[in-house]
SEDREN-15758 format. One record per residue (C-alpha): y negated, x, z. Coordinates in steps of 0.05 Angstrom, whole numbers, padded with zeros to 5 digits, always signed. Last residue first. Layout:
N
YXZ/...
This chain:
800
-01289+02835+02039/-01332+02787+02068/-01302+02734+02127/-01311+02663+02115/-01239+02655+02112/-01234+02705+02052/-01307+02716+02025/-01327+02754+01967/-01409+02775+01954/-01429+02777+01886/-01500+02748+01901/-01483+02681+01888/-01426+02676+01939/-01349+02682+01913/-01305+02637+01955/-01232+02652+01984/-01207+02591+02030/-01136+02587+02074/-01150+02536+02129/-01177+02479+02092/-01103+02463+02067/-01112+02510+02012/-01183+02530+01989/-01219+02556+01929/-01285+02579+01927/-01341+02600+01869/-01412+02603+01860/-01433+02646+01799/-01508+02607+01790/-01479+02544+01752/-01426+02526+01806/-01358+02521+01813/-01321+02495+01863/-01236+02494+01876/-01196+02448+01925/-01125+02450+01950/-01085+02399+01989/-01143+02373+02035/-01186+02371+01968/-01188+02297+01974/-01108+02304+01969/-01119+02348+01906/-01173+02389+01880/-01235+02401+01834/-01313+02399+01840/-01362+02416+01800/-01437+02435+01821/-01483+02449+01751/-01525+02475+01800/-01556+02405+01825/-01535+02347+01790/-01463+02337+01819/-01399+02337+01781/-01335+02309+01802/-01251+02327+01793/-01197+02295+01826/-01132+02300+01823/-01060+02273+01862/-01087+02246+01923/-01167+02231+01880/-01155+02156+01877/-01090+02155+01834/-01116+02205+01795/-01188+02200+01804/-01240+02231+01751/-01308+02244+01753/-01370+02240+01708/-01438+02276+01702/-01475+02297+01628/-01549+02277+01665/-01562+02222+01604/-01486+02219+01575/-01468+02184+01640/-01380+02190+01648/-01330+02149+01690/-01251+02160+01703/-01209+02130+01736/-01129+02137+01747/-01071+02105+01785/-01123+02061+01828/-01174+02047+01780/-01141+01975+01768/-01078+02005+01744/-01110+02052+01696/-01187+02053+01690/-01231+02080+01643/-01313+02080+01648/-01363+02106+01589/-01435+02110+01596/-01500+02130+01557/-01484+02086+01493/-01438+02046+01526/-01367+02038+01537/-01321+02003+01575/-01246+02018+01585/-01194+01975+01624/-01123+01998+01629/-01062+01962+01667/-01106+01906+01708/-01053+01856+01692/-01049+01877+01620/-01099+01900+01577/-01174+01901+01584/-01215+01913+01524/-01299+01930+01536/-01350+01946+01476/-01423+01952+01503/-01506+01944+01477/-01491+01911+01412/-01433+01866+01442/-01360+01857+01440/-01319+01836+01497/-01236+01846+01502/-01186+01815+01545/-01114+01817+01539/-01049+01804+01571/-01079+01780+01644/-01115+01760+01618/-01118+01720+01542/-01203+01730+01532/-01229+01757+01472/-01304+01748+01473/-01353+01754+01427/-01421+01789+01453/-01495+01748+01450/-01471+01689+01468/-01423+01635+01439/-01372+01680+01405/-01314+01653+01457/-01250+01661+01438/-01182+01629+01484/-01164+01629+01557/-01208+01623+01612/-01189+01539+01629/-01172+01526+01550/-01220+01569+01498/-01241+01551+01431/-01318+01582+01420/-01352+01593+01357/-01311+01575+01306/-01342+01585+01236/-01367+01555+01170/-01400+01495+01187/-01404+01513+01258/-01358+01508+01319/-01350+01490+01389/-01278+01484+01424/-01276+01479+01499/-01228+01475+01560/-01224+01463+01629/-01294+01494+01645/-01329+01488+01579/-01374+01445+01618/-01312+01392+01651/-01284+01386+01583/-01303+01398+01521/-01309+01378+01444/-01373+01412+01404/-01394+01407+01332/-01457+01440+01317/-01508+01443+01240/-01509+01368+01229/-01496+01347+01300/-01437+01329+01344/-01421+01319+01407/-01357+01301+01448/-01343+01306+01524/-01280+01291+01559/-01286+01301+01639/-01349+01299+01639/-01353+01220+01666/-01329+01200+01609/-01376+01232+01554/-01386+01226+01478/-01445+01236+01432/-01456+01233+01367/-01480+01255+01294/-01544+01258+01254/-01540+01193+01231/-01543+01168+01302/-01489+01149+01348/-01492+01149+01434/-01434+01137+01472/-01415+01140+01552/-01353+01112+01575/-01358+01098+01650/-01326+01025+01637/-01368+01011+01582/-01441+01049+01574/-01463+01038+01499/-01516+01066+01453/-01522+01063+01384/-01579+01092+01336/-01607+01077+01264/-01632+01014+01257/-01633+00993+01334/-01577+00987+01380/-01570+00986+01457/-01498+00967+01497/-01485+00955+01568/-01413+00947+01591/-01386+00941+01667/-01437+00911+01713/-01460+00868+01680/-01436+00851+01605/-01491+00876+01567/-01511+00868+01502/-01575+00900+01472/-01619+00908+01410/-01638+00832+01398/-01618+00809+01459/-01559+00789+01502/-01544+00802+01578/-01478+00772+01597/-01460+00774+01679/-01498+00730+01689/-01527+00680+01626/-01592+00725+01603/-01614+00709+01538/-01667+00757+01510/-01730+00765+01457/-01688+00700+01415/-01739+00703+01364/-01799+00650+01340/-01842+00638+01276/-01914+00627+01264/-01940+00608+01195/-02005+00619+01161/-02028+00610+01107/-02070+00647+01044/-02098+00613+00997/-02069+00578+00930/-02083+00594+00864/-02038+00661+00865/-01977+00620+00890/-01939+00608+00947/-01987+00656+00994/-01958+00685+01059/-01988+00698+01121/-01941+00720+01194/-01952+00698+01262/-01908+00727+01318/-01869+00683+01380/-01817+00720+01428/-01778+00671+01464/-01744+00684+01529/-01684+00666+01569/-01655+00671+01650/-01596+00639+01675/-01575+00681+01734/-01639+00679+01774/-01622+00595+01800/-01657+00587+01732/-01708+00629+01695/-01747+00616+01636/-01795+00654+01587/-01844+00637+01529/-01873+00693+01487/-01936+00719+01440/-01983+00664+01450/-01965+00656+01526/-01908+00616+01565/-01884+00639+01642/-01821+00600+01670/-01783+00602+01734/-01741+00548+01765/-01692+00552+01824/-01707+00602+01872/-01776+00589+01880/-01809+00533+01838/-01851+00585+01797/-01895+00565+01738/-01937+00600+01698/-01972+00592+01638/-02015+00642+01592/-02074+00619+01546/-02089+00643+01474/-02144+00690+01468/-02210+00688+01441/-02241+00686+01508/-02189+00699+01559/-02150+00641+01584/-02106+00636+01645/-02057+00589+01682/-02011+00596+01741/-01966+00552+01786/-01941+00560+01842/-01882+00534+01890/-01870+00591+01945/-01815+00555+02000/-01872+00582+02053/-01910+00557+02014/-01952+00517+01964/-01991+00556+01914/-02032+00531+01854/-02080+00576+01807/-02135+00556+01753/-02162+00606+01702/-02218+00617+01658/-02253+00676+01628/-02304+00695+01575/-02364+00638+01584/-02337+00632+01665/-02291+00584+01700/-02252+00602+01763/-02194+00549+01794/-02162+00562+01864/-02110+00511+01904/-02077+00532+01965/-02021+00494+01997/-01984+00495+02061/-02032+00481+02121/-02083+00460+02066/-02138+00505+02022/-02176+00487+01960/-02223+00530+01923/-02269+00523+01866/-02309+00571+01827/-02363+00556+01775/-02390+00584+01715/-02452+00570+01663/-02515+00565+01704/-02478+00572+01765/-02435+00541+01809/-02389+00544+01872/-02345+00492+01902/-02310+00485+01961/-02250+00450+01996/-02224+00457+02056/-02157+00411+02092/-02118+00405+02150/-02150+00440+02210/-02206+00412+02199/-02226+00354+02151/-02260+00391+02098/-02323+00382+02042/-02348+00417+01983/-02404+00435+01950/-02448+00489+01919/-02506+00517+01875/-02551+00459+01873/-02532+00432+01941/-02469+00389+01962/-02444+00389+02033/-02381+00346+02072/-02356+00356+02141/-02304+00328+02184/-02275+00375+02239/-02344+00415+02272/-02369+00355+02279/-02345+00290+02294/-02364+00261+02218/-02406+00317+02187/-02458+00317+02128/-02496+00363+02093/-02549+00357+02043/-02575+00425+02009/-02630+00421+01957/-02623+00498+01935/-02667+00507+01997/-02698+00454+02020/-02646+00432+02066/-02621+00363+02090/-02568+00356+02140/-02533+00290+02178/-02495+00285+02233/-02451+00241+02257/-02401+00227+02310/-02435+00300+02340/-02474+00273+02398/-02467+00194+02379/-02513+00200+02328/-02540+00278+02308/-02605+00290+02249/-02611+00349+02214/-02676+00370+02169/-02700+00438+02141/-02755+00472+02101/-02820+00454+02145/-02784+00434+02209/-02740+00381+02232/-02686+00378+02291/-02670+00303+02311/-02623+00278+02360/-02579+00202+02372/-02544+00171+02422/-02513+00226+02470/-02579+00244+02491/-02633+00215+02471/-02665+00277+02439/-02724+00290+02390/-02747+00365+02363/-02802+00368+02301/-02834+00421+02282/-02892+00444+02229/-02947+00393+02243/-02921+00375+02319/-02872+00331+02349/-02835+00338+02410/-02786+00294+02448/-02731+00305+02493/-02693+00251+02524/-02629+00254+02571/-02673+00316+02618/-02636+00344+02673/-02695+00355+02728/-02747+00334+02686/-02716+00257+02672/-02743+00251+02614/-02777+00309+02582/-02828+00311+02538/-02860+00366+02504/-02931+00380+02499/-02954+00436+02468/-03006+00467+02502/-02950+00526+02518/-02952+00543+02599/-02890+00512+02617/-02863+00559+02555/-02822+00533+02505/-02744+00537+02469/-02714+00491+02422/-02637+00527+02413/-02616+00507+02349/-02571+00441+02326/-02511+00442+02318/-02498+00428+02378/-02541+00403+02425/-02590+00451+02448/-02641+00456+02508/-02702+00506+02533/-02746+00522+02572/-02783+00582+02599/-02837+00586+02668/-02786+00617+02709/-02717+00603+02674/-02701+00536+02654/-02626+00516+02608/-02604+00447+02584/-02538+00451+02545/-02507+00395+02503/-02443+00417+02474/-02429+00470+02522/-02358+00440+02546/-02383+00368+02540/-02445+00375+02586/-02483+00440+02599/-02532+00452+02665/-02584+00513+02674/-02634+00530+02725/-02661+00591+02741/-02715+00621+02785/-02727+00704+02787/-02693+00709+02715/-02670+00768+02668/-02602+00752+02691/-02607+00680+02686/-02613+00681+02616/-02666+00689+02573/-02682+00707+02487/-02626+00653+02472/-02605+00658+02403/-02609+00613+02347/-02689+00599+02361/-02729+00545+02340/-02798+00544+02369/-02846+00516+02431/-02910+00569+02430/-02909+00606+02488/-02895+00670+02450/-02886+00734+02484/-02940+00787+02441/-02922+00842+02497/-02865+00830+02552/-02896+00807+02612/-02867+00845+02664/-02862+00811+02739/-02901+00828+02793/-02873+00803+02855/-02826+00880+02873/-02792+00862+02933/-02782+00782+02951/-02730+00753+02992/-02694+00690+02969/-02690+00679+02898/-02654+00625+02874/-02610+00633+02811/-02564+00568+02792/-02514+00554+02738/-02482+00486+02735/-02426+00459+02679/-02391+00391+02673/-02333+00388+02620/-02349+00471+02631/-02271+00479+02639/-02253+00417+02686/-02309+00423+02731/-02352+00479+02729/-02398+00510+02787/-02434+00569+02792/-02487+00587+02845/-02533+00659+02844/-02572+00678+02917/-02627+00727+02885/-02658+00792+02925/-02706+00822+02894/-02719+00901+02896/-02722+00912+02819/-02652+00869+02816/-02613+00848+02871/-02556+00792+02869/-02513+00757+02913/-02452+00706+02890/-02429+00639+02898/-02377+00610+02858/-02357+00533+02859/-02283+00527+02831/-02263+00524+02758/-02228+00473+02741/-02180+00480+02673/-02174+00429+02620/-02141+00434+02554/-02173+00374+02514/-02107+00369+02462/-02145+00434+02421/-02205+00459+02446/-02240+00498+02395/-02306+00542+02412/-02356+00586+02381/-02415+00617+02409/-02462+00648+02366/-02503+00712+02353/-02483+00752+02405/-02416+00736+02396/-02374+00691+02426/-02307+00665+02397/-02261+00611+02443/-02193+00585+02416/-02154+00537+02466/-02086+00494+02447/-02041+00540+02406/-02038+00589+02434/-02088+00613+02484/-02143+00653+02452/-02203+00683+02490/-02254+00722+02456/-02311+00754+02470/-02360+00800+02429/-02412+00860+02421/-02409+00885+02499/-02339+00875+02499/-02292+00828+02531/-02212+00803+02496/-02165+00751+02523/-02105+00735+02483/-02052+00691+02507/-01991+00661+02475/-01956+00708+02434/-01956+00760+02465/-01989+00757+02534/-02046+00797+02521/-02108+00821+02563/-02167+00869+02531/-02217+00896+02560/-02278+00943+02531/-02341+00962+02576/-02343+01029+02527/-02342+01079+02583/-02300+01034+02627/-02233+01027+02566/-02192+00970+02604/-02124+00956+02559/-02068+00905+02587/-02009+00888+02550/-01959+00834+02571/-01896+00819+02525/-01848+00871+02560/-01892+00912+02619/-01952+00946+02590/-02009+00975+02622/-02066+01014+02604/-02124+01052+02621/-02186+01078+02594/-02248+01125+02632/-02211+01153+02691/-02144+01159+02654/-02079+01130+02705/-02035+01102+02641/-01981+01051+02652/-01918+01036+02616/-01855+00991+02631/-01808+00958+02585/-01758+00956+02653/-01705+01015+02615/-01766+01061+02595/-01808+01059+02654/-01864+01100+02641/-01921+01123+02683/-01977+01161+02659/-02044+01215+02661/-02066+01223+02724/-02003+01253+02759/-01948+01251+02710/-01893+01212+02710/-01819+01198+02669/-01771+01142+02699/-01700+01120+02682/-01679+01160+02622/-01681+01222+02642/-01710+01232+02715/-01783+01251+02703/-01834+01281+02756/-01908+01309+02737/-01958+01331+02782/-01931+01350+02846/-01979+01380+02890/-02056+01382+02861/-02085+01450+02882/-02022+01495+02890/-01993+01472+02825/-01933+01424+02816/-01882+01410+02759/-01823+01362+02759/-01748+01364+02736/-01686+01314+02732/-01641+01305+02676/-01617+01378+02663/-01578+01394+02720/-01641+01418+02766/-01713+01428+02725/-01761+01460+02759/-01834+01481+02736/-01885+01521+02781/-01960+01538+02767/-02004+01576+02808/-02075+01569+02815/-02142+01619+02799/-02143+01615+02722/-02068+01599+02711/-02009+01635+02746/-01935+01631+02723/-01876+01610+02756/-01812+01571+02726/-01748+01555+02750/-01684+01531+02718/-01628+01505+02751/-01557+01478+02726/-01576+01459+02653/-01511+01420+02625/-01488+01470+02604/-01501+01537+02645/-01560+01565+02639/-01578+01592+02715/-01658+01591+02720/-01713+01640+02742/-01781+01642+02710/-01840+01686+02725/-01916+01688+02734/-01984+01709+02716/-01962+01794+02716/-01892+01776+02684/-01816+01766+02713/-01766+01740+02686/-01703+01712+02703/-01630+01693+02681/-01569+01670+02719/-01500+01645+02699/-01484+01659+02625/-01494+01714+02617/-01522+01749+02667/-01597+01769+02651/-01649+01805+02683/-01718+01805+02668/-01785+01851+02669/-01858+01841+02652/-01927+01880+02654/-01908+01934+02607/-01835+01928+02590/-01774+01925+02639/-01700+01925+02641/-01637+01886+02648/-01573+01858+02614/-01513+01837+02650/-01448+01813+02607/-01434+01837+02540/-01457+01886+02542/-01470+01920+02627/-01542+01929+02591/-01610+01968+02597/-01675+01969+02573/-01740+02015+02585/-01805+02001+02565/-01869+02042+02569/-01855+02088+02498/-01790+02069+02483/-01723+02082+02525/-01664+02046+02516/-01590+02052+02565/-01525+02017+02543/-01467+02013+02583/-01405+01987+02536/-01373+02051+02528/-01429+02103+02548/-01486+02093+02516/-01556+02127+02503/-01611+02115+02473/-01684+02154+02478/-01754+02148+02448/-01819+02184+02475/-01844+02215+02412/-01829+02268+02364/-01772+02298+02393/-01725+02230+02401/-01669+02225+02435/-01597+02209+02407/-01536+02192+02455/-01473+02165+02445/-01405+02164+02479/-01331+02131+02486/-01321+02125+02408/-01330+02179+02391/-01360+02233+02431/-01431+02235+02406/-01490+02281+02411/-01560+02269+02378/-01621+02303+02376/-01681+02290+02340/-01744+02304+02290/-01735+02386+02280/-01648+02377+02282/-01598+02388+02343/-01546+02352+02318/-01476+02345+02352/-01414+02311+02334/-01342+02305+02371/-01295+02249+02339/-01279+02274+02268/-01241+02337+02298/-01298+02369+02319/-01372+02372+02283/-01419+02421+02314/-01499+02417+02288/-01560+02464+02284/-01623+02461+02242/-01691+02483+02252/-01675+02549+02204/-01602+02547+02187/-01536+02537+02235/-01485+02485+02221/-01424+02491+02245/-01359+02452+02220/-01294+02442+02256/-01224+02432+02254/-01200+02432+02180/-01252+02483+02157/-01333+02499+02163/-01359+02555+02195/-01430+02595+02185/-01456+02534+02148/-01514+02542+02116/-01505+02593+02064/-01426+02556+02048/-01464+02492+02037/-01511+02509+01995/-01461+02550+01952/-01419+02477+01929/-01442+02425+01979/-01502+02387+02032/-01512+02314+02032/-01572+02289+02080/-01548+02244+02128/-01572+02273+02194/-01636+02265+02164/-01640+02195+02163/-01627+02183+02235/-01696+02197+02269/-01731+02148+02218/-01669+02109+02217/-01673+02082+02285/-01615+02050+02309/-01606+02026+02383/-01522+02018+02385/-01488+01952+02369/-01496+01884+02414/-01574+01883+02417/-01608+01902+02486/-01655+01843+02499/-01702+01805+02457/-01656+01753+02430/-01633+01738+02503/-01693+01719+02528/-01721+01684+02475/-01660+01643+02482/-01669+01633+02562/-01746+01606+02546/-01718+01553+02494/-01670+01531+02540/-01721+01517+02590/-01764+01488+02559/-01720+01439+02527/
């Protein structure tokens, strides 16, 4: 593409195919000069030549093919049609050509052509040559390009300079180019459609799927279903084997998906994790070093069968900087906390074990503690806390226990646990068999069967209860509303109740079975139901409507209306039913349609009819109609307007009034007083038009036309060719051609009072006249006599 664009602007700006033109130098060569102005400037002038000779003006005309100006803006000399030349004496412009050589100088630049072939030349700072269609270059002060356009692209080379490096593109038969620069070498290479690269920036494979980026900071890969994204600046990675894997890391979040067994979600807040069929996966001891403010740490990790069993040890084993931070207002106290405040990075001695892929973890770092098991918080104390808490054994403690006035923390681990403090208490059997949850706010009790699957909750403002993955439920309240929700694999259940609204709604999918119900205060409910395809049907206080298979489909329209038998009685009130529509494919009925689909459809109401059958249009009103196939017959009528046409007045027409006919024409034939003129058309007999600004008639086959105006009048015999004639009343000018000036002519011009008479174009004989006494007459442009304004006589230009 870049090259091809690069030869067109080439060839657009070179020498154009027709002579250099500039009218500012070229406009006054075509000044018109007659009658006694003429004869003063011209000191010769008959069938073989004319010279021009006045002040600042010169010119020689030959025989219709030899012209020279010499004139005060330009000369020009031409020698038709071999040679042309015109240069400039204003400025620095010159063209010349000599058959199909062409040579243009402007200003700086000069441009030259073998048209259409070779074209060459130069501007400030740049210069080309072109052969079309072989070879084309160009030259300019950063660069040039060089290239041989022949389709497909043959070879096409590129040079320019950039800051301080040079810059070269090739392309060779189209498919296959690269670019280099002195600094970096090749930097991009493509072979259409196999491979495309560019140094730094990307590979693409587009027949093997294959994509990868080379960015410093981000990079990607891609090969068919496996994408790989590393972004270092933001510590972002992502891994996916679509559909089965997932595996995203960022400083906010992890998460690793394998599908449909192994879902794992950490955050910094929690850690959640759901092992489907016990996927297992051993992890091998890891052993790694570690330095931090001069210290030197040996770490250990060791999992077996996915964290099942999990160690994590930190050991340090040569000493730098001893001192260690204390961070300000550190508590020591032992507390509740849902987010671990250490970790073995921040650690000079760690220690940490989990059980049951993290759902008992025990965790020491220096002189801090502390253990979870799930769902419970993390307990955490200081060594140094007064508090005592008990641990048995110390090394991997199985019981826990600590009690104080505000806390209480108890594990036998995996029989039973207790987490209690002043507003909350949860107790664990059996790690998470059972576990049960009290809260103080809004009276909460909770409680879960093997945890996270089976759980059930009531408080004062909600409930509900699930058995995961196959079935939620919840319920929200307030004083006077509630909300409840249901959700299965294939079902979801909803139902809202408030003091002006209520509504319950039932979905089961993907076959889409639902149902719908509504009430607004004060209002009457509204149904739906929706066994998709076969059964449809929606009822409300002002309609019903059902659907089967979606070609039977009906509705019911409902309205109340009060009478009153008798004046004793009160008012009542009765509601009645209407047939809204009946649908039974292809018949479409209701109470101001039919349709038979796709052929007829039909509207009515009181006063208007409408119907579409078989491409027949019709609509009827009192006023009148209208009629239309397809516009080929076309009808309308009104109280004031009849019209009957065909094809937009194009084939034929007929319009008319009450009391008149306004327009009856077939294809152009006929009247037409539809405008602002009346029209008589029957050509090529006849044709006349009659308006308030101009009368025109036309007779025959182009045998006499006149048109007249009020300033202008124009006749013409035999299509202007046997005779015209055409008069202005505003400047009193006409002429007259007989048979286009070879038998007569006769023309006015506005200066002088100029007329002009003769035969043959005034080759034959011509005779002027002028205002001021001017006269000539000539015979075959060789024998003239003229009268000059100041009384002089001339006989060939020579005064007697």
């Amino acid at each position: 593409m870049i090259p091809t664009i690069t030869f067109y602007l080439i060839c657009v700006s070179i020498s154009p195919a027709y002579a250099k033109t500039w009218p500012d130098l070229e406009s006054e060569q075509e000044v018109k000069i007659y009658g006694s102005e003429r004869s003063a400037k011209f000191k010769a002038s008959n069938i073989f030549y004319d010279i021009e000779d006045w002040k600042d003006h010169y010119s020689v005309r030959a025989l219709g093919i030899y012209r020279y100006y010499d004139y005060p803006l330009a000369k020009s000399k031409t020698i038709f049609p071999f040679y042309y030349n015109i240069q400039s004496k204003i400025d620095n412009r010159e063209y010349k050509r000599i058959i199909n050589v062409n040579v243009t100088k402007e200003n700086d630049s000069v441009q030259k052509s073998f048209f259409p072939f070779v074209f060459w030349g130069n501007r400030p700072n740049t210069s080309y040559l072109v052969t079309i269609p072989f070879f084309f270059q160009n030259k300019t002060e950063t660069g040039n390009s060089v290239g041989f356009p022949i389709l497909p692209l043959v070879y096409y080379n590129h040079k320019e300079k950039i800051s301080d490096s040079t810059y070269h593109y090739t392309r060779f038969l189209t498919l296959f180019h690269f670019e280099r620069n002195e600094k970096s070498g090749i930097t991009d290479l493509s072979f259409t459609p196999l491979f495309y690269y560019s140094k730094e920036n990307y590979l693409f494979l587009p027949l093997l799927l294959y994509y990868q980026n080379f960015r410093e900071t981000a990079r990607n890969y891609w090969f068919g279903p496996i994408y790989y994204y590393r972004d270092r600046s933001m510590e972002k990675r992502l891994f996916v084997f679509f559909p089965f894997v997932v595996s995203f890391v960022s400083p906010k979040r992890e998460v690793d998906f394998v599908f449909p067994l192994y879902l794992n979600i950490k955050d910094s807040e929690e850690d959640y994790h759901i092992n489907l069929l016990w996927y297992t996966k051993v992890h091998n001891a890891n052993v790694n070093l570690a330095t931090n403010d001069g210290n030197v740490y040996l770490d250990y990790d060791f999992g077996l069968f996915y964290n099942l069993v999990g160690i994590s040890k930190r050991s340090r084993i040569l000493t730098g900087n001893s001192l260690k931070t204390q961070e300000l207002n550190q508590s020591t106290k032992p507390e509740l906390k849902k987010k671990r405040e250490f970790n073995r990075e921040n650690s000079d001695q760690f220690t940490g074990y989990q059980l049951l892929f993290g759902i008992f973890s025990y965790e020491k770092a220096d002189t801090k503690k502390h253990i979870r098991l799930l769902p419970f918080a993390w307990f955490t104390w200081d060594e140094s806390s007064e508090d005592k808490v008990v641990l048995v054994p110390p090394f991997f403690p199985i019981w826990l226990s600590y009690v104080s006035d505000d806390l209480e923390y108890k594990i036998i681990f995996p029989l039973y646990g207790k987490q209690k403090d002043k507003t909350s208490e949860i107790q664990s059997y059996l790690i998470n068999g059972y576990i049960k949850e009290e809260y103080e706010e809004n009276h909460r009790v909770e409680r879960s069967y093997f945890w996270p699957f089976v759980n059930v909750y009531e408080s004062d403002i909600d409930s509900g209860h699930r058995v995961l993955p196959f079935y939620v439920y919840n319920q929200k309240k307030k004083e006077k509303s509630f909300q409840k929700n249901a959700y299965t694999f294939i079902s979801i259940y909803k139902r809202v109740s408030n003091p002006n609204f209520e509504r319950k709604e039932f979905l089961v999918w993907p076959i889409w079975i639902s149902y719908d119900w509504y009430l607004f205060k004060d209002q009457n409910p509204i149904t739906t139901i929706w066994f998709t395809p076969f059964f449809y049907r929606r009822v409300s206080d002002s309609s019903s409507r059902t659907n089967l298979f979606w070609f039977i489909d009906w509705e019911f329209e409902s309205y109340k209306s009060t009478f009153t038998k008798n004046q004793n009685e009160t008012n009542q009130t009765a509601t009645k039913e209407t047939l809204s529509h009946l649908f039974l494919f292809p018949f479409y009925y209701s109470d101001s349609s039919f349709s038979i689909l796709p052929i007829s459809f039909n509207f009515w109401s009181k006063e208007e009819f409408t119907t579409f059958t078989m491409l027949n249009y019709y609509h009827s009103k009192k006023e009148g109609h209208y009629y239309n196939f397809l516009y080929l017959v076309e009808s309308e009528n009104s109280t004031n307007h009849y019209q009957f046409r065909s094809l937009w007045d194009f084939l034929f027409s007929f319009q008319k009034k009450p009391k008149e006919i306004e327009r009856l024409t077939l294809l152009w034939l006929g009247y037409d007083n539809t405008s602002d003129k009346k029209t008589i058309n029957f050509f090529p007999l006849v044709r006349t038009t009659v308006s308030e600004e101009e009368t025109s008639k036309l007779y025959g086959p182009f045998i006499y036309y006149q048109s007249k105006s009020a300033d202008e009048i124009t006749e013409l015999a035999l299509a202007g060719i046997g005779y015209y004639h055409n008069q202005t009343k505003s400047d009193n000018q006409y002429s007259t051609y007989v048979l286009l000036g070879a038998i007569y002519q006769e023309k006015t011009e506005l200066e002088r009072g100029f007329v002009k008479r003769g035969s043959l174009w005034g080759w034959l004989w011509e005779y002027q006249t002028e205002d001021n006494g001017y006269e000539k007459f000539s015979i075959l442009k060789l024998f003239s006599y003229s009268k000059e304004t100041d009384g002089t006589k001339k006989i060939l230009g020579i005064s007697i």
